[in-house]
DRENDO-1510 file (C-alpha; in Angstrom, 1 decimal, always signed):
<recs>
REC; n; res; u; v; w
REC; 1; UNK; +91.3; +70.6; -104.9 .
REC; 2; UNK; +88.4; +68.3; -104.9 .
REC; 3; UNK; +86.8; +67.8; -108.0 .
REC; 4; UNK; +82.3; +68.4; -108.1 .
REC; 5; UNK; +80.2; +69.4; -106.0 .
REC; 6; UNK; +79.7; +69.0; -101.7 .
REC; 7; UNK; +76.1; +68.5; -101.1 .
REC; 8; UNK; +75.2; +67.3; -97.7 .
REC; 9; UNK; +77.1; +66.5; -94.6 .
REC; 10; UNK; +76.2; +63.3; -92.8 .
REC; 11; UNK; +77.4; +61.9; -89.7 .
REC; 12; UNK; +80.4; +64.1; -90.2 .
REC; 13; UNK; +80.7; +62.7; -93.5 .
REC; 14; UNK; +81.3; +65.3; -96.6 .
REC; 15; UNK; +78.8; +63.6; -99.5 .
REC; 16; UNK; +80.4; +65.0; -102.8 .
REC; 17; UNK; +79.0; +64.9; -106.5 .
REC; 18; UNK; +81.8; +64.4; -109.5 .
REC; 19; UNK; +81.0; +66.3; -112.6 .
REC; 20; UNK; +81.2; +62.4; -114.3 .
REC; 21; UNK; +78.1; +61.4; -112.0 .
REC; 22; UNK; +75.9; +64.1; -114.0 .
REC; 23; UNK; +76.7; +61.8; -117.1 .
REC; 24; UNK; +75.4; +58.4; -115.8 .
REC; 25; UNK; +72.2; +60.5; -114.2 .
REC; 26; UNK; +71.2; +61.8; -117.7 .
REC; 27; UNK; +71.4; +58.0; -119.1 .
REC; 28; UNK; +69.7; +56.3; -116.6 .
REC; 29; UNK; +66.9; +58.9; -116.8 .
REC; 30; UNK; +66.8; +58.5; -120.4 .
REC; 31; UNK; +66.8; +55.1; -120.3 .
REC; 32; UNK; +63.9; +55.2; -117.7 .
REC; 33; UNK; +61.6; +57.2; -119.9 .
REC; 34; UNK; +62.0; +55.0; -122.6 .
REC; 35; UNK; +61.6; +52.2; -121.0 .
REC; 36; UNK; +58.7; +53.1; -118.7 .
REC; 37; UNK; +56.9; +54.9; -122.1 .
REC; 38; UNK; +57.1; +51.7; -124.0 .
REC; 39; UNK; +55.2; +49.7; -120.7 .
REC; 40; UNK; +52.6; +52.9; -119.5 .
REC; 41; UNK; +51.9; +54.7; -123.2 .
REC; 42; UNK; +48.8; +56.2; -120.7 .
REC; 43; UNK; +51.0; +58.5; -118.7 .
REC; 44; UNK; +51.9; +60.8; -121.0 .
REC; 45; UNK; +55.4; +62.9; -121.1 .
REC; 46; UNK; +55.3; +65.0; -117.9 .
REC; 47; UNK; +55.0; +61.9; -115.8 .
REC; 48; UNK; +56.6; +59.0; -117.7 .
REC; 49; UNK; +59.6; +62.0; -117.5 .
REC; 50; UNK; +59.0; +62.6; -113.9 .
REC; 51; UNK; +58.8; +59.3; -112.5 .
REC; 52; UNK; +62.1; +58.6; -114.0 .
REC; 53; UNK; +63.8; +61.3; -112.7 .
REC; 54; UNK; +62.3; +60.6; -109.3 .
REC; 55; UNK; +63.7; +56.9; -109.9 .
REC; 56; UNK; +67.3; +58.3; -110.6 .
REC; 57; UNK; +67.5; +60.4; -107.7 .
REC; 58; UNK; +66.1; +57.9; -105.3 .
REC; 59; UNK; +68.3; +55.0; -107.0 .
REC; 60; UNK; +71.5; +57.3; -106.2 .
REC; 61; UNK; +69.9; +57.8; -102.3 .
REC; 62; UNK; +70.2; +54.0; -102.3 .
REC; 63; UNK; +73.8; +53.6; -103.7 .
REC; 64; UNK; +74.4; +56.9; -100.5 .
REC; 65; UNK; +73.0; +54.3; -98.1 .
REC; 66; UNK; +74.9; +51.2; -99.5 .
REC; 67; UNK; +78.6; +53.7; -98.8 .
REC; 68; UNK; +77.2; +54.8; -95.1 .
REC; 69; UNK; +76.7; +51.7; -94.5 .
REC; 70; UNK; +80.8; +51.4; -95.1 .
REC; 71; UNK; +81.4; +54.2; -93.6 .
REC; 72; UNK; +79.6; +53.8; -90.6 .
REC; 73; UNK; +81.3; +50.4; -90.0 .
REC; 74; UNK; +84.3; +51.9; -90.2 .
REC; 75; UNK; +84.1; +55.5; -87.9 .
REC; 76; UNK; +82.5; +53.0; -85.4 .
REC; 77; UNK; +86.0; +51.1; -85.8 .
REC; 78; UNK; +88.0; +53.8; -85.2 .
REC; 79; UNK; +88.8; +54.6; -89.0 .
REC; 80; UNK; +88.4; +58.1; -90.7 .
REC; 81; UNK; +86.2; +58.5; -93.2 .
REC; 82; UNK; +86.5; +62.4; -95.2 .
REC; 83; UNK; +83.9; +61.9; -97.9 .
REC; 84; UNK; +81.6; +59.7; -99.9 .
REC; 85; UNK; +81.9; +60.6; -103.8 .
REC; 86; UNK; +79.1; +59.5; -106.4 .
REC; 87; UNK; +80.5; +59.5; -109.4 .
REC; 88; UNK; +80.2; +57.4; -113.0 .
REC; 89; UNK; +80.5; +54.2; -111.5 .
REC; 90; UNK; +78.2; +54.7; -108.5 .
REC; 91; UNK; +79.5; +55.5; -105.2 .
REC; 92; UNK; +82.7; +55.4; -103.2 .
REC; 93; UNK; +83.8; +55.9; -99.6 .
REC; 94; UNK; +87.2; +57.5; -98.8 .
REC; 95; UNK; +87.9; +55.1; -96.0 .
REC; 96; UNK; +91.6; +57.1; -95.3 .
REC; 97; UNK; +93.6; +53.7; -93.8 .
REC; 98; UNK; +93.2; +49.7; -94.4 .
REC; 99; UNK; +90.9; +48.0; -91.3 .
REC; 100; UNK; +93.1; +46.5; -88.7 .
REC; 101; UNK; +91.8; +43.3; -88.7 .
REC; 102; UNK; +90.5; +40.6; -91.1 .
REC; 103; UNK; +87.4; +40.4; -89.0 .
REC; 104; UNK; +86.8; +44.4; -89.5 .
REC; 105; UNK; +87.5; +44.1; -93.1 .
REC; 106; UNK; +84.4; +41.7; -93.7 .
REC; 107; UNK; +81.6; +43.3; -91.5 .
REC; 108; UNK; +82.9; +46.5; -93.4 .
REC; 109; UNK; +82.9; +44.9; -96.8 .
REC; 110; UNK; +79.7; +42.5; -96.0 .
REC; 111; UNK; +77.5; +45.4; -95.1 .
REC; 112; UNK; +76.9; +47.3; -97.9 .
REC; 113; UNK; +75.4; +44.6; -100.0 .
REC; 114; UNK; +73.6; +43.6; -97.2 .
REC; 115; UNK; +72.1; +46.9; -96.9 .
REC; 116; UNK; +71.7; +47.2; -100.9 .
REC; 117; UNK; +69.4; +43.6; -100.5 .
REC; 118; UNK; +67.7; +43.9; -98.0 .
REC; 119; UNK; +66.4; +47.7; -98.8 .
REC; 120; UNK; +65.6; +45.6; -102.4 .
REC; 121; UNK; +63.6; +43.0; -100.7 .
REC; 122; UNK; +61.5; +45.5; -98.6 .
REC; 123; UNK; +60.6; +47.7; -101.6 .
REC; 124; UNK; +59.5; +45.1; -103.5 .
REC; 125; UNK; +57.4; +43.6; -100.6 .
REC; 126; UNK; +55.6; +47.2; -100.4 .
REC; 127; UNK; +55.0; +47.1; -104.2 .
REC; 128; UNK; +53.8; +43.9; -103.8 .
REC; 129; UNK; +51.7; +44.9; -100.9 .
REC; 130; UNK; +50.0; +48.0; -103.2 .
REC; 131; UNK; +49.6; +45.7; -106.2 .
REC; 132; UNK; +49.8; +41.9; -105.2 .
REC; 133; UNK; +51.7; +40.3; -108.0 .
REC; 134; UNK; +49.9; +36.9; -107.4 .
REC; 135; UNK; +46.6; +38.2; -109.0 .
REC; 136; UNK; +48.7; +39.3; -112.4 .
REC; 137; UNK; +48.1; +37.6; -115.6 .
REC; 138; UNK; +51.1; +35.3; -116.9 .
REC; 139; UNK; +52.4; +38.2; -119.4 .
REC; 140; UNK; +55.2; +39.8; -118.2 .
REC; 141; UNK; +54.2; +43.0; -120.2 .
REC; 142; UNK; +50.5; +42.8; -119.1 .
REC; 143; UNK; +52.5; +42.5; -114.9 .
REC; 144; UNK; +54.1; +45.6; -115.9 .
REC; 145; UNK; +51.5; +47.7; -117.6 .
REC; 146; UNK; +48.9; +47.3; -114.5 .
REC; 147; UNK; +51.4; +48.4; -112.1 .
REC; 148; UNK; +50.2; +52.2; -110.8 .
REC; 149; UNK; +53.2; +54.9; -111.0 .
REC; 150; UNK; +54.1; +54.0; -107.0 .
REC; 151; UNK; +54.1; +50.7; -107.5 .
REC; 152; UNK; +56.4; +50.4; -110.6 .
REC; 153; UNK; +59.0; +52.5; -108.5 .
REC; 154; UNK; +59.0; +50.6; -106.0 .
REC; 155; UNK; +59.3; +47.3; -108.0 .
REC; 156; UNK; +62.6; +49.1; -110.3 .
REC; 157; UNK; +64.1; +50.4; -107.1 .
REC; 158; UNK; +63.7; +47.1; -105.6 .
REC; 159; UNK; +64.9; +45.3; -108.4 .
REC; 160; UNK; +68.3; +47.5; -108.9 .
REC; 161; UNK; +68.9; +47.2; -105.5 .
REC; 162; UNK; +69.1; +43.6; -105.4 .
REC; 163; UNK; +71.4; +43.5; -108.7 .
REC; 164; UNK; +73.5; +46.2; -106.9 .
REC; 165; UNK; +73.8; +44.0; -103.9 .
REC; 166; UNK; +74.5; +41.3; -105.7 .
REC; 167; UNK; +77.1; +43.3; -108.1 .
REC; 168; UNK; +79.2; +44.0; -105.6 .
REC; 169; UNK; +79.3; +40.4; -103.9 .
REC; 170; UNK; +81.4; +39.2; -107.0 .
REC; 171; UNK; +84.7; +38.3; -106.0 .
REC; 172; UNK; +86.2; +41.0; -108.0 .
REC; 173; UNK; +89.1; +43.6; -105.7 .
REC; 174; UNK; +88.2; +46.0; -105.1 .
REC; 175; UNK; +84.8; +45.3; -105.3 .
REC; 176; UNK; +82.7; +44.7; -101.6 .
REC; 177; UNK; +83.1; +40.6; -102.5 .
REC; 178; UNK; +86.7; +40.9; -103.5 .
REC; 179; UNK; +87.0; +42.8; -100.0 .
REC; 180; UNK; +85.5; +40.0; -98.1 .
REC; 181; UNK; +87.5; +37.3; -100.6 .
REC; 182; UNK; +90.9; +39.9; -99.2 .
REC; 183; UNK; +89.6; +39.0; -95.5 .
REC; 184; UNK; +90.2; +36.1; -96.1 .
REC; 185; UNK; +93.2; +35.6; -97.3 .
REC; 186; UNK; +94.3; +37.9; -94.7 .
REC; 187; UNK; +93.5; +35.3; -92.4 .
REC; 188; UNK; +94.6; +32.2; -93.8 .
REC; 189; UNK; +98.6; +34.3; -94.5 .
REC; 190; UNK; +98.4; +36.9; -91.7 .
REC; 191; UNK; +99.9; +39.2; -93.9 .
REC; 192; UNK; +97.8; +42.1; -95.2 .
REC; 193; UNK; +99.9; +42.5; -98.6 .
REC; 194; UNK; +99.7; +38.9; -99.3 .
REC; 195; UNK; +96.1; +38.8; -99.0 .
REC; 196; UNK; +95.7; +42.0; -101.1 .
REC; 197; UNK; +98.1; +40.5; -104.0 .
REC; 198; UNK; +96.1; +37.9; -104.3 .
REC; 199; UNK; +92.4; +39.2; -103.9 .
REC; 200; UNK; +94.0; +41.8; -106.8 .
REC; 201; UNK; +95.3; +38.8; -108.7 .
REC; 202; UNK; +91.4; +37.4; -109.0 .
REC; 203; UNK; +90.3; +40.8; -109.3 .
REC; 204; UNK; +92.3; +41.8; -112.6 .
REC; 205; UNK; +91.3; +38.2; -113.5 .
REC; 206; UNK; +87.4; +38.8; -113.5 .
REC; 207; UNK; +88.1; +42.3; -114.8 .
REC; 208; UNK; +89.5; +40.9; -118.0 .
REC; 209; UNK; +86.9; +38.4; -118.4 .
REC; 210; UNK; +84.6; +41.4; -118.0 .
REC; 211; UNK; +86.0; +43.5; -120.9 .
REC; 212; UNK; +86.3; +39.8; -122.8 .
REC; 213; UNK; +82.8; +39.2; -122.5 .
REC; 214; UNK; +82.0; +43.2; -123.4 .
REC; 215; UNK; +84.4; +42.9; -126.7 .
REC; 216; UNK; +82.3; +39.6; -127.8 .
REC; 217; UNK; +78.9; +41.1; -127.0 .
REC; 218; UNK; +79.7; +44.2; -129.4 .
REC; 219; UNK; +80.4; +41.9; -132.0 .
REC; 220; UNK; +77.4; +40.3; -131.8 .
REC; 221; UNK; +77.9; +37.2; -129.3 .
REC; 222; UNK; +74.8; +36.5; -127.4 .
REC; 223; UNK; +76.1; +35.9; -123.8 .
REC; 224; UNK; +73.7; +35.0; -120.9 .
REC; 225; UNK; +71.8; +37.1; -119.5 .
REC; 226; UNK; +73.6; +40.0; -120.5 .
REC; 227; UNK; +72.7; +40.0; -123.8 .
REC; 228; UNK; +74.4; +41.4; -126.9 .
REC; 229; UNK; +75.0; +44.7; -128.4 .
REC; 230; UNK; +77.3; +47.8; -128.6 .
REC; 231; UNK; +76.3; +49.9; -125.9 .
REC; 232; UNK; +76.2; +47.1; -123.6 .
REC; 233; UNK; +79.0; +45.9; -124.5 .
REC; 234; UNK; +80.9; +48.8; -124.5 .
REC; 235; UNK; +79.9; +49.5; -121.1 .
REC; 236; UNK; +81.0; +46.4; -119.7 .
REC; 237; UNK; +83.9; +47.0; -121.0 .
REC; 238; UNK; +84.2; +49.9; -119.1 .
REC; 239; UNK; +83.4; +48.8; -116.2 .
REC; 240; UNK; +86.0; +45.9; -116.6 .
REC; 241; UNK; +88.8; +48.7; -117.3 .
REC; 242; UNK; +87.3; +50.3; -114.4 .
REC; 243; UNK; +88.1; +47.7; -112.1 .
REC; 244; UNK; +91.5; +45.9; -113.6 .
REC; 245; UNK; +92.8; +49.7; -113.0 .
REC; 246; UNK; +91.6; +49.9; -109.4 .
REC; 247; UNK; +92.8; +46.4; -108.4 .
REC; 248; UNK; +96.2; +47.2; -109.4 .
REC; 249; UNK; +96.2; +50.3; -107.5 .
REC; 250; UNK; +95.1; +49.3; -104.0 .
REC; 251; UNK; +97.7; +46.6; -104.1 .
REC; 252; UNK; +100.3; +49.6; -105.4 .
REC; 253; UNK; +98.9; +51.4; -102.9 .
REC; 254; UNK; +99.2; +48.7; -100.0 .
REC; 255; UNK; +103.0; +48.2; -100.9 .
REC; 256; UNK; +103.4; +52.1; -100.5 .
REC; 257; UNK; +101.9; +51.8; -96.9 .
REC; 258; UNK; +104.3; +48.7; -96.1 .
REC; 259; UNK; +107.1; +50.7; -96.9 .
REC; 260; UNK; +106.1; +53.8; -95.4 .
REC; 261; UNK; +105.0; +52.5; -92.3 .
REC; 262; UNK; +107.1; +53.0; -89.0 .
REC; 263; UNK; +109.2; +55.8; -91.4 .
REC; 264; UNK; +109.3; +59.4; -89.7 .
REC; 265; UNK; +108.2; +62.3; -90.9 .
REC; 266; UNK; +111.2; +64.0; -89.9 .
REC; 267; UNK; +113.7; +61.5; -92.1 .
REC; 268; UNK; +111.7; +62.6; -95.6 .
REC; 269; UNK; +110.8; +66.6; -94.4 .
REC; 270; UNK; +112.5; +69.5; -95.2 .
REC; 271; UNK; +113.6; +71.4; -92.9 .
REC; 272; UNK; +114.1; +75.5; -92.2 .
REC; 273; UNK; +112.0; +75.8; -95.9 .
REC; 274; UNK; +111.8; +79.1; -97.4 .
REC; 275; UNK; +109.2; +81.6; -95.6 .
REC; 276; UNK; +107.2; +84.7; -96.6 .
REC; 277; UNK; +105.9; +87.5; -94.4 .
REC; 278; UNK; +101.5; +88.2; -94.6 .
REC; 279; UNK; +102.4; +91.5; -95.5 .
REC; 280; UNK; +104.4; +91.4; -99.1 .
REC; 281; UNK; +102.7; +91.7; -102.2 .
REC; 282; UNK; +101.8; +88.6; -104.6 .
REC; 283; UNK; +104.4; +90.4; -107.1 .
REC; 284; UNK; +107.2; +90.2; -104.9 .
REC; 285; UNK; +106.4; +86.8; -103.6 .
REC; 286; UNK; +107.0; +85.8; -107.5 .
REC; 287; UNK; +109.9; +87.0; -107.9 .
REC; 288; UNK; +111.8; +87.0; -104.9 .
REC; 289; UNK; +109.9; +83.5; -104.1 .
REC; 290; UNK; +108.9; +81.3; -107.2 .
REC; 291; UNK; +111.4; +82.2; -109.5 .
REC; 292; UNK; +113.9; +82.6; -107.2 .
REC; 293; UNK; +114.0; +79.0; -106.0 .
REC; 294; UNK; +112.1; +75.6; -107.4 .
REC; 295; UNK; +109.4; +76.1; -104.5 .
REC; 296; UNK; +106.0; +76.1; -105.2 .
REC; 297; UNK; +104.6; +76.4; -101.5 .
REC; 298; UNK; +105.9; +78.8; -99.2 .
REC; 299; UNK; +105.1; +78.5; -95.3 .
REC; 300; UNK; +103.7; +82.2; -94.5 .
REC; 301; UNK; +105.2; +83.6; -90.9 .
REC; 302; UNK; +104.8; +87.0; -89.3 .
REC; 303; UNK; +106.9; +87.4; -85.8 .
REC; 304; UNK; +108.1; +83.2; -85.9 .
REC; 305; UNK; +104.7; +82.1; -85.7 .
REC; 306; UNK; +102.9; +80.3; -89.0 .
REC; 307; UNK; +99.8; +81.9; -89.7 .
REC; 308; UNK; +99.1; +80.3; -93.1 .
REC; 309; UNK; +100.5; +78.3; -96.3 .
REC; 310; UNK; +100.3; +79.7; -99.8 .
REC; 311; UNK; +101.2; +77.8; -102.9 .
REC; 312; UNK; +101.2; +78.5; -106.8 .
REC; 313; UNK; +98.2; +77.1; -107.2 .
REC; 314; UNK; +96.3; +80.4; -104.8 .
REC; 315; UNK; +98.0; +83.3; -107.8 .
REC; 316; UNK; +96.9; +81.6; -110.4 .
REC; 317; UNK; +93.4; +83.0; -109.5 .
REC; 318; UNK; +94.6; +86.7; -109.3 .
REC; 319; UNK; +94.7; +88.6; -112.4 .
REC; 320; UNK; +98.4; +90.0; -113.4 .
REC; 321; UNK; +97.4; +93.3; -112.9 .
REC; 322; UNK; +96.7; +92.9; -109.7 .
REC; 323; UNK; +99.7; +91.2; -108.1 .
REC; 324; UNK; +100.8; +94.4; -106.7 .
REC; 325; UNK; +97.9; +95.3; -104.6 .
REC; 326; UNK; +97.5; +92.1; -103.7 .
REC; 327; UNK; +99.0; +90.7; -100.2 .
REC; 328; UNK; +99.9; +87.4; -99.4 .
REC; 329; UNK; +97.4; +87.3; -96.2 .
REC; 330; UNK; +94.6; +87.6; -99.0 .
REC; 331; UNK; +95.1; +84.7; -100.8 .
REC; 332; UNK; +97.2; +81.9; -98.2 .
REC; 333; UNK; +95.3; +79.6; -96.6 .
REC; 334; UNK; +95.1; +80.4; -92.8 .
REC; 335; UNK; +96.2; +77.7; -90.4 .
REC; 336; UNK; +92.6; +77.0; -88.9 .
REC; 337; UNK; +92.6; +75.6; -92.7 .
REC; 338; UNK; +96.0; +73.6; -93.0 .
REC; 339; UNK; +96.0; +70.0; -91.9 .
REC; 340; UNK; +100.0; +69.7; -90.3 .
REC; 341; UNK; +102.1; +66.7; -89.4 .
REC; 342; UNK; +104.5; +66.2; -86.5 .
REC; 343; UNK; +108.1; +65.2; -86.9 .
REC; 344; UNK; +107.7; +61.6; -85.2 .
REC; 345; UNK; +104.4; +61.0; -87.0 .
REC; 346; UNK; +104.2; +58.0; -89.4 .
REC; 347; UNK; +105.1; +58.7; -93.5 .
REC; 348; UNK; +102.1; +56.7; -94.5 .
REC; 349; UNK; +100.0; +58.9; -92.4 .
REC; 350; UNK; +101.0; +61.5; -93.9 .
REC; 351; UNK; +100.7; +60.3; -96.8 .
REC; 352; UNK; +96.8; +59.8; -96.5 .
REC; 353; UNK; +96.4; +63.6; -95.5 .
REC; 354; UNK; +98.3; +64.1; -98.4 .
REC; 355; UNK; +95.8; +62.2; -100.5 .
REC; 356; UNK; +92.3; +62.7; -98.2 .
REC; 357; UNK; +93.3; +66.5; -98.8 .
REC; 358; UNK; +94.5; +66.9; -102.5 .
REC; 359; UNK; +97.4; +68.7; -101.9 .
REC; 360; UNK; +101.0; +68.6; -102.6 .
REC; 361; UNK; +102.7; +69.7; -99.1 .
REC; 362; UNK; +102.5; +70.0; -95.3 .
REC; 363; UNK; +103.4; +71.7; -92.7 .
REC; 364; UNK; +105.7; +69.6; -90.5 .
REC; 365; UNK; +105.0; +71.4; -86.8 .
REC; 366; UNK; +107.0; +71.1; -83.6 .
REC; 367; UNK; +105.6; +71.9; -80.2 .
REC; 368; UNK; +103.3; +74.7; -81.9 .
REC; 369; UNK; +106.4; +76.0; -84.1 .
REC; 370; UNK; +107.7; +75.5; -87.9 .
REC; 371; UNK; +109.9; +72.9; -88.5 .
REC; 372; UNK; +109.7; +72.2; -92.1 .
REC; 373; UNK; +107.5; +71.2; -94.8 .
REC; 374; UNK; +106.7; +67.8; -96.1 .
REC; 375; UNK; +105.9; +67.9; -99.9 .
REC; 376; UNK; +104.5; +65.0; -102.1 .
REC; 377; UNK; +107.5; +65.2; -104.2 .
REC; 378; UNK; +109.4; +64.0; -101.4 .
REC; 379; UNK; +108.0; +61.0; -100.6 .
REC; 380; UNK; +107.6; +60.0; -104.3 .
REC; 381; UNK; +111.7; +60.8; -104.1 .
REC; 382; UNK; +112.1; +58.3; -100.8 .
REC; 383; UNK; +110.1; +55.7; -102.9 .
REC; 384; UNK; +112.0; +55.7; -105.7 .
REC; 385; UNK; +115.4; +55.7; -103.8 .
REC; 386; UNK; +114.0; +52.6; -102.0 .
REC; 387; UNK; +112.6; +50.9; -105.1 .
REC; 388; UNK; +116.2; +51.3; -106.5 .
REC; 389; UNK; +118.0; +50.1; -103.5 .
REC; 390; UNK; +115.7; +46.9; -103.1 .
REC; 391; UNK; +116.8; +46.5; -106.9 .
</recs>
């Protein structure tokens, strides 16, 4: 199941919210009324609360832009994109397979600062258009305090844009510069896991000397233009963390693909799985189902045709009292829901649906008929077996 909230649908993108993302909202707005009360005392609550709200909402409209960007790139390029998630740390684009080409993988990496910098530059040019910053006293506070409410938006907006853009080009996997650092390697080893090992090797680097730098501002170290303190610290911290985990994954997660790749579906499936008829009740698919065998999913077929999957995780939603007037057919997911597989297709295809849709099976379909099901557990099983052998 996808975790938060679907709010638009763009380009045929889903555009998510995680539950985390309402966290980061609350503090930047927070953090925007204090900061814009201490430069315009004359505003009073409703707007200096306003206008930082308005700022929040509009700042995560530009990180929206700096993924579609991404994900444009790469739907132009022939690569799926299901969703874009904001979330704690921003934004992310679920990009479901690895570009083809070096070449791909910068213009897809490059753009989104690009767009980030550029959309900085051009609202700070309209700021400076409304209030000229050229006929502004020397004092930085004084600058501040005669900007008017449109023109102090503009100029944060701006300003955040640029350090987003700017953010992102650091060399740091999986970061957009760590991307275009991977696009290169690709290039120079013509090997995609290569370049990937290594663009996570200087990743994890700059994520330690992230958290490094975070412990020693916490206690007190004055370091560069970040500063010193706890909550600063703390937070770079977490947002080395953030990306030392990350890097480590997509390189996991590349080696998973290698060995994937070119392996059937049909070699990990399993074949003839247990079935269940639309008609029986919830109560009998327990017992003669769930607890019967070590299945958690059961394909759902009325006269040899599939009409629907239904898993553990669709009772859990009906109250016990209710398993015996409740059918199968109202609770499985129909097949105009499922996503299925073939039996020649690719593993690590599979694999993405797996992942792009959050679940733990699939049904593996031969020329419009059942031929098994293909459950996460499965691969992870092939993996293993393989991880053991290369032993």
């Amino acid at each position: 199941m996808n975790k938060g909230i679907q709010i638009a649908r763009i380009f045929g993108i889903n555009i998510r919210l995680d539950w985390s993302w309402l966290l980061i909202f609350v503090l930047i707005v927070w953090n925007l009324a204090t900061v814009f009360s201490g430069i315009h005392a004359e505003w009073g609550t409703l707007l200096n609360w306003g206008m930082s709200i308005l700022a929040a909402i509009l700042f995560f409209a530009s990180i929206l832009l700096h993924e579609l960007a991404h994900s444009l790139v790469a739907k132009a390029r022939g690569i799926p994109v299901s969703q874009i998630r904001l979330f704690l740390f921003g934004g992310v684009s679920n990009i479901e397979r690895e570009p083809p080409s070096p070449g791909i993988e910068f213009f897809m990496a490059l753009v989104g600062p690009l767009t980030s910098l550029v959309l900085g530059f051009v609202l700070i040019a309209i700021g400076n258009m409304i209030t000229p910053i050229g006929q502004a006293v020397t004092n930085p506070s004084q600058l501040f305090a005669q900007w008017n409410p449109l023109t102090t938006l503009l100029m944060w907006l701006g300003s955040i844009n640029i350090l987003l853009g700017v953010f992102n080009l650091i060399p740091g996997f999986p970061l957009d510069g760590g991307r275009i650092l991977r696009s290169l390697f690709w290039v120079g080893s013509k090997d995609l896991r290569k370049a990937t090992r290594w663009a996570s090797w200087v990743g994890q680097g700059i994520a330690w000397l992230m958290i490094l730098t975070g412990i020693a501002m916490v206690f007190g170290v004055q370091i560069p233009f970040f500063g010193s303190g706890i909550i600063s610290g703390l937070w770079l911290v977490f947002i080395g963390w953030f990306l030392n985990s990350n890097a480590a994954a997509s390189y996991r997660q590349i080696v998973i693909q290698d060995i994937l790749e070119d392996v059937p579906v049909e070699r990990l499936m399993r074949p003839n799985p247990p079935t269940v008829p639309s008609s029986i009740s919830v109560d009998s698919l327990v017992q003669d189902g769930i607890m019967a065998t070590d299945d958690h999913a059961f394909p759902v077929v009325d006269e040899n045709r599939l009409v629907g999957l239904v898993t553990i995780e669709d009772i859990r939603g009906i109250p016990r009292s209710s398993w015996n007037s409740t059918t199968v057919r109202q609770i499985m997911t129909p097949t105009n829901q499922l996503v299925s597989v073939t039996l020649d297709e690719d593993a690590a295809e599979a694999l993405n649906k797996l992942q792009t849709r959050d679940v733990n099976q699939l049904p593996v379909m031969r020329d419009g008929s059942l031929a098994g099901l293909l459950r996460r557990r499965d691969i992870i099983k092939w993996l293993q077996l393989h991880s053991e052998l290369s032993r």
